[in-house]
N, C-alpha and C positions, 0 to 999 in steps of 0.2 A: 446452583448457578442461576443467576437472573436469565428469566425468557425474553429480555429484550436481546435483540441478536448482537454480538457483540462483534466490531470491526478493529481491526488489527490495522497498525500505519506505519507500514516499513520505507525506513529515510535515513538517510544521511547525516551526522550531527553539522556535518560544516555546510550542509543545503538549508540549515535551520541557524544558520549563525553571521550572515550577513551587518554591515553597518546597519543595510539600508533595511528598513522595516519591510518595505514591497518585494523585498527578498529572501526575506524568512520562508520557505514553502510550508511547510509543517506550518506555522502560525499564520499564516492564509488560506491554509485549506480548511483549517478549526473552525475559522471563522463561518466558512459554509455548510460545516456540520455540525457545528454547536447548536445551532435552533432547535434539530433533529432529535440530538443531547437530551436536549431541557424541556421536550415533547413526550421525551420516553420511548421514542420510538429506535433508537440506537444508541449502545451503548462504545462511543470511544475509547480505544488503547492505543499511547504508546509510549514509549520507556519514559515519559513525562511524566508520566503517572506511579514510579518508582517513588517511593519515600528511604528515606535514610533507616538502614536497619533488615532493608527486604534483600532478600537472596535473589538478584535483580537478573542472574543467568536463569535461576529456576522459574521465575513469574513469568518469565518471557516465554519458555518455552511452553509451560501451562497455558498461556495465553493461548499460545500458535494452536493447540488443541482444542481450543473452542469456539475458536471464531466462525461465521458464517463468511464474511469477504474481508478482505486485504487491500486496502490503495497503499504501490508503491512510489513512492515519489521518486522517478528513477533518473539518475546522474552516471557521469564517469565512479564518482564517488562510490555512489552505492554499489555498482557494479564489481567495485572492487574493495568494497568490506569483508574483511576475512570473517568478521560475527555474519555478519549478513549473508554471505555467500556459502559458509556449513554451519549453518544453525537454522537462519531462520527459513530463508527459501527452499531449501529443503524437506522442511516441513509443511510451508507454506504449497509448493509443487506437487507434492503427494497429496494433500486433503484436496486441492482442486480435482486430481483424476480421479481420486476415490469417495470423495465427500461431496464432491461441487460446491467446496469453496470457490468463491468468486473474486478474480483478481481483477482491480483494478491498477491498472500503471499509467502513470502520468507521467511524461517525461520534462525535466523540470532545466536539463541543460544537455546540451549535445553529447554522445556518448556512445559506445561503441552497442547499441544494443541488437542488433543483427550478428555479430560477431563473436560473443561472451553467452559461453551454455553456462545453464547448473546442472548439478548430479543431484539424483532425489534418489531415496530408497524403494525397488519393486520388489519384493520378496519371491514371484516366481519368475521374472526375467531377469537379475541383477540390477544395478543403479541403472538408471534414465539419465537421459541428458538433454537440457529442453533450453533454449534460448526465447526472451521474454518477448522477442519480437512474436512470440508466437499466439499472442495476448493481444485484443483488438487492445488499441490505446487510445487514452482521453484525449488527446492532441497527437497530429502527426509529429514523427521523431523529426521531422526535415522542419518541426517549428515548437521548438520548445518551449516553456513558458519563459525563460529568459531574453527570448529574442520578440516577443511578442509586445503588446499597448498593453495599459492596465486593465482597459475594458475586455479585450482578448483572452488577457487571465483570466480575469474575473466569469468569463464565458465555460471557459474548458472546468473550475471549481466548479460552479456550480452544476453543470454538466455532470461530474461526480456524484456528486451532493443527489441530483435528482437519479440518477443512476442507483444508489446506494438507499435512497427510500422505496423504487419498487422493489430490489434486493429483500427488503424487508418486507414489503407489503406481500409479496409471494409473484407478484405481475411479470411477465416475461416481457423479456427486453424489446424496445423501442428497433424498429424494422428499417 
C-alpha cells in the first residue's frame, strides 16, 4: 500500500449527476482536492475510479480498510442507499471508533440526518447504532450546499480540502 493516506468519498450517484455542472458534488469537491492529488500528498478514492473488469464490491470494501478519513457527501439519497448504508458506513463507523478514521460529512441537500442511525459491528457489545449527526459537519444541516451562493460552496469545499491536508500532515484540528 502506498504511504500517501488514502481518502475514501462516500456519495450518492444521483448527488453526482446533475444537468447542472455546479451540482455535481462529488465533481466539485475533486476539484478542491485534486491539487492535493497531484502533490502527493493524498491519495483520492471513489467508485470513479472502478475500471471495467474490477470486482467493484471487493475494491470498495478493500478500500474502506485503508483509508485514513472519509468525506460523505450527505443527502436524503445517501441516507438511504442500501450499498451505502450495510456496506460501506459500517465499515466506515467501526474504523472511526477503533482506528480514528476521520469522518468528514458535508451535507450537500436537506435530509433527515438527526433522525437515520446506522448499525456498525462491536464484537464485545453487539452492533452500534450511531446517527451522522453525531460528526461535526463541513456546513450546518439547516444550510446545505444546495441552498447556499457558489462562493459559499466553494467556502465549505475547501474548508474540507484544508481539513483533510492537516488530516494528513498529522496537525490537530482547528479550535
Amino acid at each position: 500500500m502506498s504511504s500517501v493516506p488514502p481518502v475514501f468519498i462516500c456519495y450518492a450517484h444521483q448527488d453526482n449527476e446533475s444537468s447542472d455542472p455546479d451540482r455535481r458534488w462529488l465533481n466539485r469537491l475533486l476539484v478542491y482536492l485534486e491539487p492535493l492529488n497531484q502533490q502527493g500528498k493524498l491519495q483520492i478514492w471513489s467508485d470513479q475510479q472502478l475500471e471495467i473488469g474490477d470486482t467493484w464490491d471487493t475494491e470498495i470494501k478493500t478500500r474502506l480498510h485503508e483509508v485514513k478519513a472519509a468525506v460523505l457527501l450527505v443527502s436524503q439519497a445517501l441516507l438511504g442507499s442500501k450499498y451505502i448504508r450495510n456496506t460501506e458506513l459500517p465499515v466506515l463507523l467501526k474504523r472511526a471508533k477503533d482506528d480514528g478514521v476521520v469522518i468528514l460529512p458535508i451535507i450537500v441537500r436537506s435530509c433527515q440526518l438527526n433522525d437515520i442511525t446506522f448499525k456498525y459491528p462491536d464484537p464485545q457489545h453487539g452492533p452500534e447504532e450511531l446517527s451522522l449527526s453525531t460528526f461535526q459537519t463541513a456546513n450546518s444541516p439547516n444550510k446545505p450546499l444546495n441552498s447556499l451562493e457558489e462562493h459559499e460552496q466553494d467556502r465549505v469545499l475547501l474548508k474540507v480540502a484544508e481539513r483533510l491536508q492537516r488530516i494528513v500532515d498529522g496537525k490537530a484540528p482547528d479550535i
